[in-house]
Structures are given as structure tokens and as C-alpha cells.
C-alpha angles and dihedrals in degrees: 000000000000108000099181097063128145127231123214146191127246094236092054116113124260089229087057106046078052092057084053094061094042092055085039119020107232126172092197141004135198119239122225134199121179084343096307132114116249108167148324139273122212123190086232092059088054092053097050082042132090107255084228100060124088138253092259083056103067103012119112123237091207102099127178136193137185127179126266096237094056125119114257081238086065086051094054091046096049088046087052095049101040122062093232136112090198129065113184110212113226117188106193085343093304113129101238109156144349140233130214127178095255099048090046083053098056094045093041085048085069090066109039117096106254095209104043096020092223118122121279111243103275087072086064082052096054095053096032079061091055094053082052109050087034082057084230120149111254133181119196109199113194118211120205120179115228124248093348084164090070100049082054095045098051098030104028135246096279089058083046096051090049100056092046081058093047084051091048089057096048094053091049108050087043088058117112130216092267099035122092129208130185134158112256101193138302112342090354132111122168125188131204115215125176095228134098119254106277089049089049090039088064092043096053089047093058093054090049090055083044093054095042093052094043114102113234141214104294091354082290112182106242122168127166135198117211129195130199145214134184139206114204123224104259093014115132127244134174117283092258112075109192085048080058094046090051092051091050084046099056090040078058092047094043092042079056095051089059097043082047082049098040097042090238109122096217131050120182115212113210127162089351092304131104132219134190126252127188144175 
């Protein structure tokens, strides 16, 4: 968020206001009136506006806030779902910051993987977190390409890096609503879906059959094997939760490391065990 903001009242010129953003470049501000917050000035409104209004004038009345302690991933989905350019950040309902959705791209554009464009996977945490707190059931399945080694070894890591990015855009554009994909790491994706393991089961399947059907870079042979692990709706778990979502994450990574060892494409972890699932 942007810390070194400047308040103004609604009865302030717009030429001034503009004089304001020359001398220290803002992209908002928010509008006062007795003390209170009536609405929200964008750069852009003072651009459509006439320099001789005032702040009343242009301003918005829409005004939109989100806590200080949010994810940035709260702050996308409340851009997306708000028709704003502006959040303004409240920390125990004190104005302390704003956030504008420049300023949102260039921070989400820390986390989000360079090569595939998918999320890095804080962006599964985020939303793993939600299904928690919210006591809804949740499977994560982790997809590992098989010996991927091999494909940079033969073909060269700009052939490799390619097809990781042809495999980032089949599982995104495969993604539902309610389905979540990141890159792990390397050759490995994992997706958060908010059913229990047999749904999921049929999900990730789905993606397998889409992968094994896609044409790669130079009619490269790419397969992948996938485990998964589920989190039932009510079941404990310790009181930290991201501790909780690692450990479902490894069980995933591990179920994947037996269905890469057993040739069968998928492994399903439950209680600490793993069993075998083919088709």
C-alpha cells in the first residue's frame, strides 16, 4: 500500500489537487468532508475532469476498503469484484494507506511464476486458508512431470522450459471457477480444488487425459503422474493452518512420487498411506 497519501476536501480545486500530483506523484486520494470520507479521487478522474471543478465534482462516491492485514490475493479479488481503481487500507478502522491497481500488478507480479505466468504457490495457500477457515472439504492434487531430466537433457532447456510453459496453459485454462493452479516449482504444478477426493480424483483425471492428448513443442513426449490428498469438511487440524496446508501438500508430493514409481499416473494419500489409481 501507499503510505504518503494526501487527503482533500471536497471543496479543494481540481487545479490544485493537480498541482498536488505534479510536486508528489499519486495515483488517489481520499475526499473528506467534517472529518468523514465521502468519496475517492483517481488520477484518472482528474484527468476526465475540468481543472476548475471541484473535488466534489469528480470525485466517486463508491468507496471501497479492505484491512491492512489482508492477502494481496484479498486485494485482487476485491478489485476484481468491485468496480474501483482505488482500495483504501483500514487497520482497526484507521485510514493507514491506499491501493491503487498499479500499484496491486506490480506487487502481484512478485508472486506470480515469470516462465508459465500461473501464481506461485502462495497464491494455493491463500485460497487453501479460505476452505479452512470457511470448515469446507478440499483436495490438493500435485503434478510432477516425468523424467523431465531427460526431455532437458535431449531437446535443451529452452525446449524444456517451453513445454513447462505449454503445461502451465492447459492447466489454466482447464481451471474452474472454483479450482485453483500454481507452479510449485520446477516441473511441478499443484491445484486446489474444493472437492473431496473422488471428485478431485475425476478432475485431476481429466487433466491427465488433457495433457496426454495435447501436442507438444516438436511432438515431445511429455507425460505426467499426479497424487492427491484430501481434507475433509470438520476434520482437525493443528492450530496453524499453513503448517496444516504444507503437510497436505507433501502427503500430495509424496502420493505423486509412488504413482511416478508405480507407472500409474495417479496415487491417492490417505491416513499417511498411499494407494494406486488407474484408468
Amino acid at each position: 500500500m501507499i503510505k504518503k497519501y494526501f487527503i482533500v476536501d471536497v471543496l479543494d480545486g481540481l487545479r490544485y489537487i493537480q498541482s498536488l500530483v505534479a510536486e508528489n506523484p499519486c495515483d488517489g486520494f481520499p475526499v473528506m468532508e467534517d472529518d468523514q470520507i465521502v468519496g475517492v479521487l483517481t488520477y484518472k478522474n482528474l484527468l476526465q475532469a475540468h481543472p476548475n471543478r471541484i473535488a466534489a465534482d469528480a470525485m466517486s462516491d463508491h468507496i471501497v476498503y479492505i484491512d491492512a492485514h489482508s492477502s494481496i490475493w484479498k486485494a485482487k479479488e476485491v478489485f476484481d469484484t468491485n468496480n474501483t481503481d482505488l482500495l483504501l487500507v483500514l487497520d482497526n478502522n484507521h485510514l493507514v494507506g491506499i491501493i491503487t491497481k498499479s500499484l496491486l500488478e506490480v506487487e502481484l507480479g512478485k508472486h506470480t511464476d515469470l516462465l508459465t505466468e500461473l501464481p506461485k504457490s502462495d497464491f494455493i495457500y491463500y485460497n487453501a486458508t479460505r476452505l479452512i477457515e470457511n470448515n469446507q472439504e478440499m483436495s490438493l492434487a500435485f503434478f510432477d512431470v516425468n523424467n523431465f531430466g531427460l526431455i532437458d537433457k535431449e531437446h535443451g532447456h529452452i525446449a524444456g522450459d517451453i513445454i513447462l510453459k505449454e503445461l502451465g496453459t492447459i492447466l489454466k485454462t482447464n481451471m474452474t471457477e472454483q479450482t485453483y493452479v500454481s507452479r510449485f516449482g520446477g516441473d511441478e504444478f499443484l491445484v486446489l480444488t474444493p472437492y473431496y477426493v473422488d471428485k478431485c480424483c475425476i478432475f485431476a483425471q481429466n487433466l491427465l487425459k488433457t495433457i496426454s492428448r495435447y501436442t507438444f513443442h516438436k511432438n515431445i513426449s511429455v507425460t505426467v503422474s499426479a497424487g492427491i490428498v484430501e481434507r475433509k469438511k470438520n476434520q482437525e487440524s493443528s492450530q496453524n493452518i499453513l503448517r496444516t496446508i504444507s503437510n497436505l501438500i507433501n502427503l500430495a508430493s509424496l502420493a505423486s512420487t509412488k504413482a511416478k514409481k508405480d507407472k500409474c499416473e495417479l496415487s491417492i494419500a490417505t491416513n499417511n498411506t498411499t494407494c494406486n489409481f488407474s484408468f
